[in-house]
C-alpha positions in Angstrom: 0.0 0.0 0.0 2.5 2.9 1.3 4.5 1.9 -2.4 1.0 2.2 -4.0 1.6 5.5 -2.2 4.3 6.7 -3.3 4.0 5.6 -7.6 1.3 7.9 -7.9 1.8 10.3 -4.8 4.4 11.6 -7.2 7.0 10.9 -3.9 10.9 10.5 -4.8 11.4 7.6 -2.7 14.6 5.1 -2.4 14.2 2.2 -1.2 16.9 -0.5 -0.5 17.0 -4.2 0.6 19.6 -6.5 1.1 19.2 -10.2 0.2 21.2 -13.3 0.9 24.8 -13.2 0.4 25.5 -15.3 -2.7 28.8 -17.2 -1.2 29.5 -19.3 1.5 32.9 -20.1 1.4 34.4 -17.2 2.8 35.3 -16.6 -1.1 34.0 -12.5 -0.6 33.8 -10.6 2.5 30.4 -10.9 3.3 29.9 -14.7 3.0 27.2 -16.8 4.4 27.8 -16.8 8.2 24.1 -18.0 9.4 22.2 -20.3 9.2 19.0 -18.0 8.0 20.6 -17.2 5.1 20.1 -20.7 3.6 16.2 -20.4 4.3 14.9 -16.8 4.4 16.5 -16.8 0.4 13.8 -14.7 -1.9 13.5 -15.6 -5.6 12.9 -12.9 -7.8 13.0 -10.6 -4.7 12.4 -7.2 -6.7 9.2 -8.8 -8.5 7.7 -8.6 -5.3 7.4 -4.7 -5.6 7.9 -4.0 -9.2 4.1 -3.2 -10.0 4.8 -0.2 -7.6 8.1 0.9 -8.3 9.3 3.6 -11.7 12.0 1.6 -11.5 14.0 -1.8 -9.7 17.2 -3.1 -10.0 20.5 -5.3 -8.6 23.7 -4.3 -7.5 25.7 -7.0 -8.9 29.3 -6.0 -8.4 30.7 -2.9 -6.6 32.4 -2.0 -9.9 29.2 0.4 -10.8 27.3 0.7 -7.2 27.5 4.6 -8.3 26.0 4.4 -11.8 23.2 2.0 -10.4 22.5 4.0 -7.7 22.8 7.3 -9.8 20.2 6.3 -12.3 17.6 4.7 -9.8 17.8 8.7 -8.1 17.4 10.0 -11.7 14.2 8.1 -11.7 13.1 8.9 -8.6 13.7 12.6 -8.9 13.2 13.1 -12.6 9.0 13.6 -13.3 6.8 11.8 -13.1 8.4 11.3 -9.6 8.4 7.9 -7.8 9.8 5.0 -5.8 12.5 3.1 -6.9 14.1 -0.1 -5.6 17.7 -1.6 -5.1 18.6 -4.7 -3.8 22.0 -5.9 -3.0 23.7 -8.5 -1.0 25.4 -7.3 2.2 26.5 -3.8 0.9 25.0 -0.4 -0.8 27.0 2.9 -1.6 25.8 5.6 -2.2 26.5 8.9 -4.6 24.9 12.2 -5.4 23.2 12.8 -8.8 21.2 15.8 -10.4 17.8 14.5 -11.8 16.9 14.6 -15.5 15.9 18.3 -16.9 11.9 18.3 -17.4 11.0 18.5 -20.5 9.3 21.8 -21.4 6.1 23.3 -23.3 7.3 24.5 -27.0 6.8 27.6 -27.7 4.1 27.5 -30.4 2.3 25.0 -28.1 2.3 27.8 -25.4 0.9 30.4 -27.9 -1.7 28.0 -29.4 -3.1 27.4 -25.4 -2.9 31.0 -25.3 -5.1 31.4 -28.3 -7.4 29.3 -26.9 -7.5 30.5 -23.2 -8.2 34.3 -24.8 -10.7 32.5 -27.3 -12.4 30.8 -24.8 -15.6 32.5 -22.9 -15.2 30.1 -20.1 -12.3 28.7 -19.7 -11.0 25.9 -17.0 -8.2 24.5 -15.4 -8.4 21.1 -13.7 -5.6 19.9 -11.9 -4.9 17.4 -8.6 -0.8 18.0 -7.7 0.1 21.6 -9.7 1.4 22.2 -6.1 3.9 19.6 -5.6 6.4 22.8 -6.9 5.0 25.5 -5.5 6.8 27.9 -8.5 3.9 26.4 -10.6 1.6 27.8 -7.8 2.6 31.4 -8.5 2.8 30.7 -12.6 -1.0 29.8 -12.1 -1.9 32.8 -10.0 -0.7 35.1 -12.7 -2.2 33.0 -15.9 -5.7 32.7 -13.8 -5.6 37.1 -13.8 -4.0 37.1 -17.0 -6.8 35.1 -18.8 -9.8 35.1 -17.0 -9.7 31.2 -16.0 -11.2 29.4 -13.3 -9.6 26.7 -11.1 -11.1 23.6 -9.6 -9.4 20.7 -8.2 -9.7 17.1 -8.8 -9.1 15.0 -5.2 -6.1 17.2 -4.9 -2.7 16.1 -2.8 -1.3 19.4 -2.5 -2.4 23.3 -2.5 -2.8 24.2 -6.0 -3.9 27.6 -5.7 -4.9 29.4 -2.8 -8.3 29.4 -1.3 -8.8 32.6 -0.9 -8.1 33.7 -4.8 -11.2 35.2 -6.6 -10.2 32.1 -9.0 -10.3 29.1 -6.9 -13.9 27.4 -7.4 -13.6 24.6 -4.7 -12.4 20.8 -5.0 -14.4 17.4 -5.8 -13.5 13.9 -4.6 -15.8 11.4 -5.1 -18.8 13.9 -5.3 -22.0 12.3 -6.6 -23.0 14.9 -8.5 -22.1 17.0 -12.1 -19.4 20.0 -11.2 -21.6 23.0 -12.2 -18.4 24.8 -13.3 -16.6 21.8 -15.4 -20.1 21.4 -17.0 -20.1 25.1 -18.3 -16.5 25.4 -19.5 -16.5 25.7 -23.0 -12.2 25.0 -22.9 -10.7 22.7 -19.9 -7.0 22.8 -19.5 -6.0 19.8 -17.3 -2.4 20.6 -15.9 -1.0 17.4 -13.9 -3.8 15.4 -13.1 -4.0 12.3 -13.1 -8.1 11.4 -12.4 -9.3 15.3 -13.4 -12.8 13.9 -13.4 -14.9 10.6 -13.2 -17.4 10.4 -16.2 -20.0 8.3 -15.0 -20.4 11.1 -12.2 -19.0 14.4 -13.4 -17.7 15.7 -17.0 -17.0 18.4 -19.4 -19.5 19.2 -21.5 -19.7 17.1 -25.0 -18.6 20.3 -26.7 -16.1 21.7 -24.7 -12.4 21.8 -26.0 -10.1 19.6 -23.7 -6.2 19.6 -23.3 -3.9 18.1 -21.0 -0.4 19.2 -19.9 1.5 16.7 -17.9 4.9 14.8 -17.5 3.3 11.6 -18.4 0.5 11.9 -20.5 0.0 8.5 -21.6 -0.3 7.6 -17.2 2.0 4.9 -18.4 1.2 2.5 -15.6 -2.2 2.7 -15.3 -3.5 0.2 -17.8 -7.3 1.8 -18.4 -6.8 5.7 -19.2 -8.3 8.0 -21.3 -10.1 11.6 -21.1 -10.0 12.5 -24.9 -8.1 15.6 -24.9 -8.3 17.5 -28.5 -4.2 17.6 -27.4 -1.8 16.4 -25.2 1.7 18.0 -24.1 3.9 16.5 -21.7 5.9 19.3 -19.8 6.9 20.5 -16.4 3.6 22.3 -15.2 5.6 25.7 -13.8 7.3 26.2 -17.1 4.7 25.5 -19.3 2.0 28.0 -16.9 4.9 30.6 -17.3 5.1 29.8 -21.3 1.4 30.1 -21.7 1.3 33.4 -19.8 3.9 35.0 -21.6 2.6 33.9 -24.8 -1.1 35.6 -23.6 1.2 38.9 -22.4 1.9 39.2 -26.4 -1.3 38.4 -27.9 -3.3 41.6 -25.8 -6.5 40.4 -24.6 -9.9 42.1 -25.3 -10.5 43.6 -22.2 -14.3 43.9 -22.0 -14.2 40.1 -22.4 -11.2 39.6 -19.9 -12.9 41.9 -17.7 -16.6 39.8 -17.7 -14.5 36.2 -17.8 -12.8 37.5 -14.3 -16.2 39.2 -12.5 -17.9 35.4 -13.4 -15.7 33.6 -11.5 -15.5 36.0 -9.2 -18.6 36.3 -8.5 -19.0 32.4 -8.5 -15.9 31.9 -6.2 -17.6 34.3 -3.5 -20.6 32.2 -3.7 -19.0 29.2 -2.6 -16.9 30.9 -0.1 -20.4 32.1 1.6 -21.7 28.6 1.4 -18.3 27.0 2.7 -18.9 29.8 5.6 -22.3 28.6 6.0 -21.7 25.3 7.1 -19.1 25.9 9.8 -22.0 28.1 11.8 -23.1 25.0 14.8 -26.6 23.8 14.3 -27.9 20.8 16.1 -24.8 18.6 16.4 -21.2 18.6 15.9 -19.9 18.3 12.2 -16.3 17.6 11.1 -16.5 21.7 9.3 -16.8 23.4 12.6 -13.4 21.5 14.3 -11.7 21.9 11.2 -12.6 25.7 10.9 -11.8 26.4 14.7 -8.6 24.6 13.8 -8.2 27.0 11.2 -7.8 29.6 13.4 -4.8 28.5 15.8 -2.7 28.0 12.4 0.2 30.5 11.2 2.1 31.0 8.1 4.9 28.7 9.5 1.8 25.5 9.7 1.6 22.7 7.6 -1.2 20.2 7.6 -0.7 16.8 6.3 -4.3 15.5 6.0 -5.7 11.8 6.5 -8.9 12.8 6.0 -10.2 9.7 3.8 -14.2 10.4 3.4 -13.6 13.3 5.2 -10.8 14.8 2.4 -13.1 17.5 1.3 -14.6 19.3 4.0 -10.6 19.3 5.5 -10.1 21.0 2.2 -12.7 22.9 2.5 -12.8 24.5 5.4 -9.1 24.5 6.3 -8.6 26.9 3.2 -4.8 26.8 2.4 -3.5 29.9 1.4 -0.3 29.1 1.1 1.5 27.2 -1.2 3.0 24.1 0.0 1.3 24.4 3.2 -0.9 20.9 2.8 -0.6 17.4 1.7 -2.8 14.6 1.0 -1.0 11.3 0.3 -2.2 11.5 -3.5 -2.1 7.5 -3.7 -4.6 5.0 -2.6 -5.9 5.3 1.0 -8.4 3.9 3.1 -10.4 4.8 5.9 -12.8 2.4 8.4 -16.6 3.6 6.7 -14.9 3.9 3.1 -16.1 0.5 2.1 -19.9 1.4 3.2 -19.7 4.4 0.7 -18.1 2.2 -2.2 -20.9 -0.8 -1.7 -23.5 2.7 -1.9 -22.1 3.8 -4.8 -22.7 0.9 -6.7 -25.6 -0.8 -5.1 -28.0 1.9 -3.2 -30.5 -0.2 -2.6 -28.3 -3.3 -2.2 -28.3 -5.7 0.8 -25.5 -3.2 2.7 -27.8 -0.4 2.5 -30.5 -2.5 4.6 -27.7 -4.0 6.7 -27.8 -2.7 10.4 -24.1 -3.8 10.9 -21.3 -4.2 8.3 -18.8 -4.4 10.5 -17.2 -1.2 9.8 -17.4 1.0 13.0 -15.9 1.3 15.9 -18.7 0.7 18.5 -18.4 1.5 21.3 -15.8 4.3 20.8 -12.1 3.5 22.1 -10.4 5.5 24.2 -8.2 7.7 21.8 -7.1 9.9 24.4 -5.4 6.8 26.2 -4.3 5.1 23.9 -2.6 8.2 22.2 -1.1 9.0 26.3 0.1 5.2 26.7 1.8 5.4 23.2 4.6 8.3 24.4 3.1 10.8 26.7 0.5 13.0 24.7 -1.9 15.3 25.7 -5.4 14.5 25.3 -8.5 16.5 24.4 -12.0 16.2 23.6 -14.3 17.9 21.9 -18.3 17.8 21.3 -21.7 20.1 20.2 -21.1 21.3 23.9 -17.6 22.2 23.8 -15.7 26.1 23.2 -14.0 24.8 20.5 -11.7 27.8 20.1 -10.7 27.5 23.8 -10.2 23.8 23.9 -8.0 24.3 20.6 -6.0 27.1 22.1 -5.3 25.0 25.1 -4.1 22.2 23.2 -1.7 24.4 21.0 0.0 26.0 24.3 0.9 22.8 25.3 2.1 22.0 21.8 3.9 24.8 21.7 5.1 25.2 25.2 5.7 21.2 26.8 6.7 20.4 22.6 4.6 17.6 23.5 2.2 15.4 20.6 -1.0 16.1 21.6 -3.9 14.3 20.2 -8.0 15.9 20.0 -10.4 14.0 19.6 -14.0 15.4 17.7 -17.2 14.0 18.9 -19.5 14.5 15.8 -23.1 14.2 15.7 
């Protein structure tokens, strides 16, 4: 799973293992000199993990331990970024190496996206980990003011443009339901995503002109993969944003229709701001947006959040607001939480013997005791929180002993 993880979390990642030494003679220094290594021998070792790896090998001989090691790095640094795996009996080295130059957006490419963006009444950029380098951040900040475009996320690992920009329209994950703004875009640019929608639930209109920038287009390990894009580039997203925006600086916008591009999304991204307000006022019970926003509130520009959220990935989104770039970070591979399995048997079968079921077997009833367990495991400090609760002041308790003992402390939201 945590390999699952890292492939398509986009996480530069070496891994090493060592395997049985190969002599047992004393011929090499290293021989066999327990009895384990007879029995605990692997074979094909690296096949094990290869599904989840950019790339595997063996050291075989110490004569190139520094080009082996040097290209598995390249892999795992150059884009699309990943895990990599060495194995080696009894002995690694290891050597610094720069990783492969991305490739980047041609220029005529960046002034045909240009063309389009300024063409386009209501153009749209999709993307899920733009924010992995947060240079790409500010190269979408100024194309979204240069061009008019709107920006929503598809289950996105990382802050891709702050929250609080008049161009930011939200995030969906698994949503149910058609994205009102991807079904009105009459372009979609899709910078490095690698899900930027699910068609059976959500799509670009039949009509709408769709192109996709990435460092793998083809998603060359996913077997089933297609959105249809009109065009394809694969480039390093910060370039190609900067490309495209430079390109749109020369071409000179009308203004009247810049102008009414910008006030719609605007206008649309205040509307969802209200709504996102909305939710964290306290009605009847506890719901994950009000603990998340009164979390909100303790955080400075130093924070970063690193969010498990599972079913519970959009409303962190949501109501945390990043405004920072590189400031958040979902795991961007497969995860799964304890009632995920109860939404996926929904999904498919609504009216299905689960939906009727009193008990699955997926909850935690009666509750542990998180507090303890968290206390037992090294010493934290414990909190709880429910509908009856001063969130704020519970919150800033538990941050001055964070701050003040440096102790983990661990609060636990009562929902409901």
């Amino acid at each position: 799973m945590r390999g699952a993880q890292c492939r398509h979390g986009a996480l530069p990642v070496l891994i090493f293992a060592g395997s049985s030494p190969f002599t047992q003679q004393g011929e090499m220094l290293g021989s066999r000199n327990e009895f384990i290594q007879r029995i605990q021998y692997v074979h094909d070792q690296r096949g094990l993990v290869r599904g989840y790896m950019r790339y595997d090998n063996e050291i075989r001989t110490g004569a190139n331990v520094k080009q082996v090691v040097h290209r598995a790095i390249q892999f795992a640094k150059s884009d699309p970024k990943g895990p990599v795996y060495l194995m080696a009996p009894r002995e690694v080295l290891e050597a610094p190496c720069e990783p492969v130059t991305p490739p980047a957006l041609a220029a005529q490419d960046a002034r045909f996206l240009a063309e389009r963006l300024a063409a386009a009444k209501r153009p749209l950029i999709v993307t899920s980990y733009l924010g992995r380098n947060t240079a790409a951040v500010a190269a979408l900040e100024v194309l979204c003011t240069q061009a008019g475009v709107g920006v929503v996320e598809s289950v996105p690992s990382y802050v891709d443009l702050p929250h609080d920009s008049p161009f930011y329209l939200g995030n969906y994950w698994n949503n149910p339901e058609q994205n009102a703004d991807l079904a009105a875009a009459d372009l979609v640019l899709v910078v490095d995503s690698d899900v930027p929608w699910i068609p059976i639930k959500s799509k670009p209109s039949d009509s709408a002109e769709i192109y996709d920038i990435a460092i793998d287009p083809l998603k060359e390990q996913m077997p089933l993969w297609y959105i249809e894009p009109h065009r394809s580039f694969r480039a390093d997203a910060a370039q190609a944003l900067q490309a495209i925006g430079e390109a749109l600086a020369a071409l000179a916008p009308d203004a009247d229709a810049l102008a009414e591009k910008t006030g719609h999304y605007a206008a649309r991204g205040a509307a969802r701001r209200a709504r996102v307000a909305q939710e964290e006022t306290q009605g009847a019970g506890l719901t994950t947006a009000c603990p998340i926003a009164a979390l909100r509130g303790q955080f400075d520009d130093q924070t970063i959040v690193m969010d498990e959220g599972i079913t519970n990935y959009r409303p962190v989104f949501d109501h945390l607001a990043p405004a920072h770039a590189g400031s958040m970070f979902a795991s961007g591979g497969g995860s799964l939480g304890w009632n995920a399995p109860r939404h996926s048997a929904l999904a498919v079968h609504p009216d299905g013997y689960a939906s009727k079921a009193n008990d699955l077997d997926l909850s935690f009833s009666p509750a542990p005791d998180y507090g303890a367990i968290a206390a037992a495991s090294g010493g934290a400090a414990t909190f709880v929180v429910d509908h009856d609760s001063d969130l704020d002041a519970v919150l800033s308790q538990a941050f001055a002993v964070l701050t003040n003992e440096h102790r983990t402390v661990v609060v636990e939201a009562r929902l409901g």
